[in-house]
N, C-alpha and C positions, 0 to 999 in steps of 0.2 A: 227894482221898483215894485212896491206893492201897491193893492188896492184892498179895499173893505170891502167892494163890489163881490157879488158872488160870479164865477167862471156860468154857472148857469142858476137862473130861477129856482128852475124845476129837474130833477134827476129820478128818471124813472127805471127804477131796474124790474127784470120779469123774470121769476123764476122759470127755465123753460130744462129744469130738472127731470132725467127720466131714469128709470131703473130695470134692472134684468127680471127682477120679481114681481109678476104681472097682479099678486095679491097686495105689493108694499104703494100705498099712494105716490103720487109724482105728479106733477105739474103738466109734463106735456102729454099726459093723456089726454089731457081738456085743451090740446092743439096750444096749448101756449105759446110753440115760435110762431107762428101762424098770426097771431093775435099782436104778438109783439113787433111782428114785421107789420100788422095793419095800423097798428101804432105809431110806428116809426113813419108810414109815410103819409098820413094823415096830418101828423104835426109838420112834416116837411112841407105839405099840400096849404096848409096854411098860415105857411111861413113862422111858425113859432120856433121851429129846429133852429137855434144857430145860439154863437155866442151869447151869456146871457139871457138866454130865453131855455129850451128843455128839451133834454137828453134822453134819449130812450136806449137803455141797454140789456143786454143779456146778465143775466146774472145763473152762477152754479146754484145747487140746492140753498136756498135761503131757509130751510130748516119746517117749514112750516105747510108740508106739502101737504098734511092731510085735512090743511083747511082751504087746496085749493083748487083752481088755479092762485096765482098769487103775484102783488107784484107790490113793493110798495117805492113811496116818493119821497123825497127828498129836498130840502133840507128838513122839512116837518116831520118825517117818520112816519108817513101817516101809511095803515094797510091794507089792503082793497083785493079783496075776491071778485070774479067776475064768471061770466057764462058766456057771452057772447059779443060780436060788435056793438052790437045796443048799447052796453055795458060801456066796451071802451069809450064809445062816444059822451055817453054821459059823465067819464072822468075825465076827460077832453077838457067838454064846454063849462064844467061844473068847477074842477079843482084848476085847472091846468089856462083856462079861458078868463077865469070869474072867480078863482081865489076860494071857491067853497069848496068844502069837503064835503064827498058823497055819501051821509049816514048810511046809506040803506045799503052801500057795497065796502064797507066801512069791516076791519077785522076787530 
């Protein structure tokens, strides 16, 4: 049996990439798991985590470490740098809540 439905809305993978060479960029110098586990239970906390609603996952090098941290969503493609919870919060309630993309954390 298929469906046309997507398994989730929203798929958010986090680059939480890191590397032995402290001069080569990498993701979880900017605490990435950190971030992605506040993530993860944030969307859990307000019940959006589940079938059909948005997935928060780990993701390896996504290639693009030296613009970040990094994380981008899915099914849009869309890419998003951040700095802090603040941050995650506003792609929360902005993309993830309210269907908008967040220019100003926007890659």
């Amino acid at each position: 049996m298929t469906t046309n439905k997507p398994y989730y809305q929203y798929h958010v993978f986090f680059c939480t990439n890191s590397r032995d060479d402290p001069n080569k960029s990498a993701c979880q110098q900017y605490n990435a798991q950190a971030m992605r586990d506040y993530m993860k239970a944030k969307t859990k906390a307000l019940g959006i985590a589940c079938q059909y609603g948005v997935r928060i996952n780990t993701a390896g090098c996504l290639n693009r470490c030296e613009l970040g941290p990094v994380i981008v969503v899915y099914p849009q493609g869309v890419w998003y740098s951040y700095i802090d919870e603040e941050d995650i919060d506003e792609i929360i309630e902005q993309h993830l809540l309210k269907h908008q993309i967040v220019d100003r954390l926007q890659l």
